[in-house]
C-alpha positions in Angstrom: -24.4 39.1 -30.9 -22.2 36.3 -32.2 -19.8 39.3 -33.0 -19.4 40.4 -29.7 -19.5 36.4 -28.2 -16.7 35.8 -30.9 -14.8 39.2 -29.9 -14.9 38.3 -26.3 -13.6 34.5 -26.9 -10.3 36.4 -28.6 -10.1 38.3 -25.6 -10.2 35.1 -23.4 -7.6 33.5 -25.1 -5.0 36.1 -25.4 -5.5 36.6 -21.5 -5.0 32.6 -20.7 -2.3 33.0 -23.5 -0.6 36.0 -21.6 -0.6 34.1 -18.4 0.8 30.8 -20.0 3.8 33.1 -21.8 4.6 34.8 -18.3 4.1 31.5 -16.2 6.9 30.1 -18.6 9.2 33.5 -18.3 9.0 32.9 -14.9 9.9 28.9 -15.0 13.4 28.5 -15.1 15.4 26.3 -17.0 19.1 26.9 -15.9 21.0 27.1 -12.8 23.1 25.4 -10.1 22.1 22.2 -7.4 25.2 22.4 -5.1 28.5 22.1 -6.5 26.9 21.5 -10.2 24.7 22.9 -12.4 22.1 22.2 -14.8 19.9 23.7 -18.4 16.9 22.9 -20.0 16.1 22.5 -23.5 12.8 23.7 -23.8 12.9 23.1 -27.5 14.0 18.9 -27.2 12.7 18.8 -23.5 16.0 17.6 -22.6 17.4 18.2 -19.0 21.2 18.3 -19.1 23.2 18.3 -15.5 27.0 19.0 -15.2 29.9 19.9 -13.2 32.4 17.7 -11.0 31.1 16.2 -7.4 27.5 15.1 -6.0 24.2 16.3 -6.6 22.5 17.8 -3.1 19.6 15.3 -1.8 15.9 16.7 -2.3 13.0 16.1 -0.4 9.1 16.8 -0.7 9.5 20.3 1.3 12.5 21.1 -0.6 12.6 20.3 -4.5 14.8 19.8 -7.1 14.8 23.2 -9.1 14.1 21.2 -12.2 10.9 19.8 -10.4 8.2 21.6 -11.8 9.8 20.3 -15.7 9.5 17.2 -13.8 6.1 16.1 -15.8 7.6 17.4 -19.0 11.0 16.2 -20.1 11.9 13.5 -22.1 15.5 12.8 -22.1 18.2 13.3 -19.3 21.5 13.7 -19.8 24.3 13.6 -16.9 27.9 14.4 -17.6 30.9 13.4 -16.7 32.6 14.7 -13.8 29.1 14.2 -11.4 29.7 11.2 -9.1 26.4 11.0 -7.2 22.6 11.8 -8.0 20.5 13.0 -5.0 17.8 12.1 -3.8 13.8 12.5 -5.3 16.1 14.6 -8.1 14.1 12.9 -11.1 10.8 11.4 -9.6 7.8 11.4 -11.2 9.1 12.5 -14.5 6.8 10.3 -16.3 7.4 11.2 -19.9 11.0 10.5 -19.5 11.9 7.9 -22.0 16.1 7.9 -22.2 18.7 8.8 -19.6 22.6 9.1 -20.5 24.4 8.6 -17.4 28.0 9.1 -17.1 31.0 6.8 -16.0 31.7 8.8 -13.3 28.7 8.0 -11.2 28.9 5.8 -7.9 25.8 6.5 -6.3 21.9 7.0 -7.1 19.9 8.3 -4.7 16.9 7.4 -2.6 13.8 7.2 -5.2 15.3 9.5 -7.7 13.6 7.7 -10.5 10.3 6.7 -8.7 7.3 7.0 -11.1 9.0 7.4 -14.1 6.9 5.1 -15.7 7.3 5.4 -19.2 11.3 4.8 -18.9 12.0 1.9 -20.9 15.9 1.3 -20.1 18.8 2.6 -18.1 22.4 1.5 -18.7 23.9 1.9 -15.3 27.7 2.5 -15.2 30.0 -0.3 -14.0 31.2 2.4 -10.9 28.1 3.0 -9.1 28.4 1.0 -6.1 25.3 2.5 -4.4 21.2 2.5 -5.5 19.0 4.2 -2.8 15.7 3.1 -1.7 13.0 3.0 -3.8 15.2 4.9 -6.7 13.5 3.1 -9.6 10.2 2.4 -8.1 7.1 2.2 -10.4 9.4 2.0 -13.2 6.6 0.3 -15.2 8.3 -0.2 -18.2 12.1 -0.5 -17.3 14.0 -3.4 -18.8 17.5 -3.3 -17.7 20.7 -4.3 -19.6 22.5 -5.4 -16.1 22.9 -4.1 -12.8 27.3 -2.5 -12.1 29.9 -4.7 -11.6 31.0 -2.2 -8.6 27.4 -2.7 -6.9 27.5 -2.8 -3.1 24.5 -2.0 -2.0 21.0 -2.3 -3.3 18.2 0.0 -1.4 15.0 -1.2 -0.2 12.0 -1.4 -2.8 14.6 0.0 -5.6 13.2 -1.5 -8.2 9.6 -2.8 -6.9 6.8 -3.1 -8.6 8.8 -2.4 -12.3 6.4 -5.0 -13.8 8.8 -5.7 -17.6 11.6 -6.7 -15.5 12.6 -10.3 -16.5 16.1 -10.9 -14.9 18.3 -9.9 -12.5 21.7 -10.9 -11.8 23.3 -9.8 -8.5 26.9 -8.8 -9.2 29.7 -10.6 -7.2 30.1 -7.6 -4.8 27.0 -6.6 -3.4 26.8 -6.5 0.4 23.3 -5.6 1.1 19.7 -6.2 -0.6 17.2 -4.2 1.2 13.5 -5.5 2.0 11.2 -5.7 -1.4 13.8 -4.3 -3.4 11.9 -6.8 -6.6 8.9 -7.0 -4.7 5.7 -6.8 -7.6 7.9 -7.3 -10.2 5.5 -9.4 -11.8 7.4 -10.5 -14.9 10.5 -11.5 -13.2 11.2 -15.3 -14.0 14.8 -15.5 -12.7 17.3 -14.2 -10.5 20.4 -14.8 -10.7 23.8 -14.3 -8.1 27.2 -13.7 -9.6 29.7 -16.7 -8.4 31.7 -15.5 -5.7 29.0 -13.5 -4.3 29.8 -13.6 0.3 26.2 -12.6 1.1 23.5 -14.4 -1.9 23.0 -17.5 -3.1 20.5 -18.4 -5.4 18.8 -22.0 -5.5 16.0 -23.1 -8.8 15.9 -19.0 -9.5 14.9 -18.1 -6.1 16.9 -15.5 -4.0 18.2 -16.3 -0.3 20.7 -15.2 1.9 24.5 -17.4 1.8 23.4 -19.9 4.6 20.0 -20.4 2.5 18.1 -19.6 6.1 16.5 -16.7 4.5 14.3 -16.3 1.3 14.9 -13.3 0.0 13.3 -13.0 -2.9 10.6 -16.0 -5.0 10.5 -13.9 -8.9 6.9 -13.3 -9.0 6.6 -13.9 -13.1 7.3 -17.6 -12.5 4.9 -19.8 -13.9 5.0 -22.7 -11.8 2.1 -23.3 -9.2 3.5 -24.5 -5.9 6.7 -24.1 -4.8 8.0 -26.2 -1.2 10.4 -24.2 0.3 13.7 -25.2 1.4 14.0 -27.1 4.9 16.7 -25.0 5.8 15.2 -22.0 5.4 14.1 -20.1 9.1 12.5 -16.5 7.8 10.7 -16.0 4.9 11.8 -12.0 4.1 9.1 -9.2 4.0 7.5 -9.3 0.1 9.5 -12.2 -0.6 6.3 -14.1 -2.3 4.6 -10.5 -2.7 2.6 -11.0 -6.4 3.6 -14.7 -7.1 0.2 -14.8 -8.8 0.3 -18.1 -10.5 0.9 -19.8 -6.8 -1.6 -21.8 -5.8 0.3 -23.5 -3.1 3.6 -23.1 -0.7 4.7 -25.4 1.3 6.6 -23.8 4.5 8.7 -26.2 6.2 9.4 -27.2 10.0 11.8 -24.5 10.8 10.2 -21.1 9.7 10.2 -18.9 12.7 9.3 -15.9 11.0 6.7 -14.7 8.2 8.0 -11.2 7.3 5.1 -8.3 6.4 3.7 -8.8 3.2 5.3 -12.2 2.6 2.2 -13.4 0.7 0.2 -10.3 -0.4 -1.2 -10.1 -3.9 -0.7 -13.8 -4.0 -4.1 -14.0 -5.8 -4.5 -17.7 -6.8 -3.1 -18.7 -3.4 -5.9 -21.1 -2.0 -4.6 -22.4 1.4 -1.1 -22.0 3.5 -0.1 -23.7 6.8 1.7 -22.2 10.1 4.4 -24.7 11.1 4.3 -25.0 14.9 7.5 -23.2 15.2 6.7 -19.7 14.1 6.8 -17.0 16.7 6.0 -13.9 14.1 3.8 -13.4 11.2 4.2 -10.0 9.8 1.3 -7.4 9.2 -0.4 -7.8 5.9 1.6 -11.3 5.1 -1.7 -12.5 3.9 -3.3 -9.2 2.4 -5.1 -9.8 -1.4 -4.8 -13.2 -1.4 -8.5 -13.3 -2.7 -8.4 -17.0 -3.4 -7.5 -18.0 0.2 -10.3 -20.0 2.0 -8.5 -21.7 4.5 -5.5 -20.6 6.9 -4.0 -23.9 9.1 -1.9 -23.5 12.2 -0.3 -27.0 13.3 -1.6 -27.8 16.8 1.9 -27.2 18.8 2.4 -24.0 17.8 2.2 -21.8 21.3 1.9 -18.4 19.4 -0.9 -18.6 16.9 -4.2 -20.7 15.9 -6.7 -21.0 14.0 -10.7 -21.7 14.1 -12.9 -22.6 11.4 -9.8 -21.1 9.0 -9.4 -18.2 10.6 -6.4 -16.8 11.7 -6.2 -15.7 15.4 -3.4 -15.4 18.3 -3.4 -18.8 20.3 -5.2 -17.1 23.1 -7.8 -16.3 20.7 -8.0 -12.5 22.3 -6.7 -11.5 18.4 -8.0 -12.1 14.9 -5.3 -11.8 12.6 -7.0 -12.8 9.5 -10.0 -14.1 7.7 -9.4 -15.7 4.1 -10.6 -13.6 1.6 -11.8 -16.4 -0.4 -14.3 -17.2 1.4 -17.6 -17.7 0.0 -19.6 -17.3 3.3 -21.7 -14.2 3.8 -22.0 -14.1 7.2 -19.5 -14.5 10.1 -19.5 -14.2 14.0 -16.8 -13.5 15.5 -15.9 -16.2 19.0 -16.5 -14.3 22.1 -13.9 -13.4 23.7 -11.9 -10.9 21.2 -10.9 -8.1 22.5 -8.7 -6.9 19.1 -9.7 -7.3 15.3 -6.1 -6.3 14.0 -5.1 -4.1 10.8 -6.6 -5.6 7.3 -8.2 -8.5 9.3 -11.7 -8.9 6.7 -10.0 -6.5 4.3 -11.4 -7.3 0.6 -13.3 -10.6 1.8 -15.9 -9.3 -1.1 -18.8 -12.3 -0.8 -18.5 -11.4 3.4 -21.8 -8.7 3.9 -22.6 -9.6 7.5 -19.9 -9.7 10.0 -21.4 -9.9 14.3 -18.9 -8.4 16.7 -19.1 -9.5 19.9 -19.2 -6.8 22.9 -15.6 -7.9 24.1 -13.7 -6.1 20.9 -12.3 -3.1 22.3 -10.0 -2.1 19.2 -10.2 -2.2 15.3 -6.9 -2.5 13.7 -6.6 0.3 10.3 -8.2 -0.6 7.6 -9.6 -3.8 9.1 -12.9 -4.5 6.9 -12.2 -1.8 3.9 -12.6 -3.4 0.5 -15.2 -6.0 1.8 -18.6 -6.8 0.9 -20.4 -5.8 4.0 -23.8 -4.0 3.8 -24.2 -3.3 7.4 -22.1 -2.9 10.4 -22.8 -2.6 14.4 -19.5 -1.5 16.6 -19.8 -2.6 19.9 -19.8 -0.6 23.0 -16.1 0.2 24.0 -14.7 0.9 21.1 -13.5 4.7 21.4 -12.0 5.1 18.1 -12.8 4.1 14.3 -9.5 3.6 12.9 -8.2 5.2 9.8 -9.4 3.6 6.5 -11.4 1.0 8.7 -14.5 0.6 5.9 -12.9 2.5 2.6 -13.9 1.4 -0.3 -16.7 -0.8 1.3 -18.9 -0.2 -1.6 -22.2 -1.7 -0.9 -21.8 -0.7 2.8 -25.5 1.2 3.7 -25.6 1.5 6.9 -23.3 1.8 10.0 -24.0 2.3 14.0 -21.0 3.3 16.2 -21.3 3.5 20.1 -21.8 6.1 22.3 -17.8 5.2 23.1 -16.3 6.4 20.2 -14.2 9.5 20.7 -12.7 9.8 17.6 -12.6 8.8 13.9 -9.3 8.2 11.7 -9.0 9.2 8.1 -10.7 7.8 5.4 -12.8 5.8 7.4 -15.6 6.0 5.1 -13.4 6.6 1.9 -15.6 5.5 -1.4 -18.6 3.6 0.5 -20.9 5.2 -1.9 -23.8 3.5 -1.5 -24.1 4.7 2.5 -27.0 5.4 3.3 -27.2 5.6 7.0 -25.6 6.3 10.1 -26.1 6.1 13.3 -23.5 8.1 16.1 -24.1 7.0 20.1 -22.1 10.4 21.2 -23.7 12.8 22.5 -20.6 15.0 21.9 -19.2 14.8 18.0 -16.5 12.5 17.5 -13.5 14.4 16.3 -12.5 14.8 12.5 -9.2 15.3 11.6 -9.5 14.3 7.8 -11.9 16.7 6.1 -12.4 14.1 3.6 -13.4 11.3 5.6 -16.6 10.7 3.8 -15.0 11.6 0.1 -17.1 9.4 -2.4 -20.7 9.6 -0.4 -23.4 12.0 -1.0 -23.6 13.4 2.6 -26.6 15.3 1.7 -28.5 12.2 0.8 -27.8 10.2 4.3 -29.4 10.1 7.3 -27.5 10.5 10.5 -29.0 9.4 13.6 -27.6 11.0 16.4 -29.0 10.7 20.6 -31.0 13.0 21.6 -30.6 16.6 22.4 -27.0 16.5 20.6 -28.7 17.8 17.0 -27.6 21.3 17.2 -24.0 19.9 18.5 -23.6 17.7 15.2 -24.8 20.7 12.9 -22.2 23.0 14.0 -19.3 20.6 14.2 -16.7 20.6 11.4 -17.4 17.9 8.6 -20.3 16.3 10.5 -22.7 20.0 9.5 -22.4 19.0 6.1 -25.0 16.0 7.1 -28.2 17.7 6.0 -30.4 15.1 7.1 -29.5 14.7 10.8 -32.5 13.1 13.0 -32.7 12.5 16.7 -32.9 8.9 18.3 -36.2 9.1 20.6 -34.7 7.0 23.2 -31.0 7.9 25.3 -28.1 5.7 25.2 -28.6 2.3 25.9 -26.0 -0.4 26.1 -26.8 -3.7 25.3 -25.2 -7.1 26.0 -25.4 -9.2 22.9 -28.6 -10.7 21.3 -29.8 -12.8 18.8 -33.3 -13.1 17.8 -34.6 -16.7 16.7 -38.1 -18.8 16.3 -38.4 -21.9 17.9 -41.7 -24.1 18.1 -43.5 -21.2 16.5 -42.3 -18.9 18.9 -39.6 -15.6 18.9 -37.1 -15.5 21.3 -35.3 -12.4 22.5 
């Protein structure tokens, strides 16, 4: 018996062995990318591109042919003679730990090094005067020697979230700095701007534009904990505070008109921030994972927002913007009157496990209550769609009731609320499922869904929702009800 067992394991492994040998014949490791072309050494995992001119741009649909040694290579080497890298040519190369790059370069594409995490340093030629968009994104451990004297131009989120990045100096010439291009750099102390620089000015290490009415850019690794920002300042630029996690306070002055998106998200020690009457626009997600936040101000004369009890609203109060996630209250109604709870508004308020909304909500922003500590939830009547990502993560969610109104429900709604336990569907007809994962994370099998009556046979046949085994009947029809309380009073209950 072992004989035969040990006979038949030999037999596995030369058949996995002969597929491994032919899937690498058929993997190859030379040829062209437009006007160049390019080898790899299979024996030093070292990807070599030559030839005189531009490399093509790539895209998701239509790879690099390199891609699929991608996940394997170690060095890169580029010649001289190439002048431009494309596009997504290198991402997610992640054991990539040296790249050679030649004089001749000028421009490197839109995320062409995104993901490679494990690249510790890139000397970039004095000649490129271009870096794309998000082309060194996620470089977690990239330290670099200086950005090119010739640098005109550097792309949105280039080199976001590259958390060993200390310093940056911003050469004389450079024209442009897209949105978040050192946004989550967490160790970044100081940034510095060349003198003679048209377009940048730095003031105390902090990036703005020349005429210091826009912050650009406050280096997230500084260790200070409050910062007042300049008076002359009228925008504060999307991600420009994004991971300042030693802030405790900021100080915005009269002027600020504008709050761009995720001005102040993942400002985790962030405790309490003020609206100046003057701003007109706060940007989505300016406030998002600032889990120390208990208290959001709006000065009185502003005509565009407001605030009650700390949260954030519009100033007719028909909106809430925000609730501080620091909050240590469990419970929360929200004012009559709302008719919108907008994207990420109670998103990772964790000690929050009771929120009432009020019948006059009509829409729920994406992802407005995922990461919170909620254990229940009721949607109001007139709601007609669950928006995508609305209670993921929601871990100690266990049960939910939607309306007979809902038409619809976006993806990831239910993402990782694990502990669910029961839900409840007003519909008669099955809201409509696009993402078959909606309920990734959850035991299906295990909760009950509640469904009106007559509509059981409807719910067991529709796509995602058949996978409910335990699907139950309500014994009553759709009812709608206005909103209630229930409370004793001089030993009575009142309805």
């Amino acid at each position: 018996m072992r004989k035969r067992i040990t006979t038949g394991l030999i037999a596995l492994l030369a058949i996995v062995m002969c597929a491994a040998t032919a899937q690498a014949q058929t993997t190859p490791t030379s040829g062209t990318t437009g006007s160049l072309t390019w080898k790899y050494d299979t024996g030093t995992k070292t990807l070599t591109i030559s030839g005189q001119g531009d490399m093509p741009d790539y895209v998701a649909e239509n790879p690099a042919p390199w891609q699929s040694l991608n996940k394997e290579v170690l060095k890169l080497v580029v010649e001289e003679g190439v002048t431009g890298i494309g596009n997504n040519a290198f991402r997610y190369a992640s054991k990539l730990i040296s790249v050679t790059l030649p004089t001749s370069l000028t421009r490197i594409g839109h995320m062409t090094f995104i993901h490679c995490w494990n690249l510790p340093m890139v000397k970039l030629p004095a000649g490129i005067t271009h870096i794309g968009d998000e082309a060194f994104k996620g470089c977690d451990s990239l330290v670099l020697n200086s950005l090119p004297a010739a640098l005109q131009e550097i792309g949105a989120g280039a080199f976001s979230w590259c958390k060993k990045l200390s310093a940056v100096t911003i050469p004389a010439g450079v024209k442009k700095i897209g949105k978040e291009a050192f946004a989550g750099c967490s160790s970044l102390l100081t940034i510095t701007v060349e003198d003679g620089n048209a377009n940048y000015i730095v003031v105390d290490g902090v990036l703005f534009n020349k005429e210091k009415t826009t912050l650009v850019q406050y280096p997230a690794g500084r260790v200070a904990t409050s910062y007042v920002i300049p008076k002359e300042v009228t925008s504060i630029g999307e991600y420009a505070f994004n991971s300042a996690e030693n802030l405790t306070a900021v100080t915005i002055p009269a002027g600020v008109i504008s709050i761009g998106e995720w001005a102040f998200s993942n400002c985790s020690k962030l405790t309490s921030i003020t609206i100046p009457a003057a701003v007109k626009e706060i940007g989505h997600y300016a406030l998002g994972s600032c889990r120390s936040l208990t208290e959001i101000k709006v000065e009185a004369a502003n005509t565009t927002y407001t605030s009650a009890d700390g949260v954030l609203f519009d100033k007719a109060k028909k909106t809430l913007i925000k609730y501080p996630e620091g909050r240590s209250a469990a419970t929360y109604a929200i004012p009559a009157g709302v008719t919108n709870i907008e994207e990420d508004a109670f998103g990772r308020s964790e000690k929050l496990t009771s929120i009432t909304i009020p019948t006059s909500v009509k829409k729920i922003g994406e992802g407005a209550f995922q990461g919170s500590g909620l254990t229940s939830a009721v949607i109001p009547e007139g709601v007609d769609t669950i928006s995508s990502g609305l209670f993921s993560w929601c871990e100690k969610l266990a049960s939910v009731t939607l309306p007979a109104s809902v038409k619809a429900i976006g993806d990831g709604a239910f993402y990782g609320c694990k502990n669910l336990k029961s839900l409840t569907v007003g519909a008669k007809t099955p809201p409509a499922i696009r993402d078959k994962y909606i309920f990734l994370g959850i035991p299906v099998a295990n909760v009950t869904l509640t469904v009106p009556k007559g509509s059981k046979a409807a719910y067991a046949a529709a796509p995602v929702w058949k996978e409910f085994k335990q699907i139950s009947e309500s014994t009553v029809g759709n009812v709608a009800l206005p909103e209630a309380r229930i409370y004793a009073a001089v030993g009575r209950l009142y309805l």
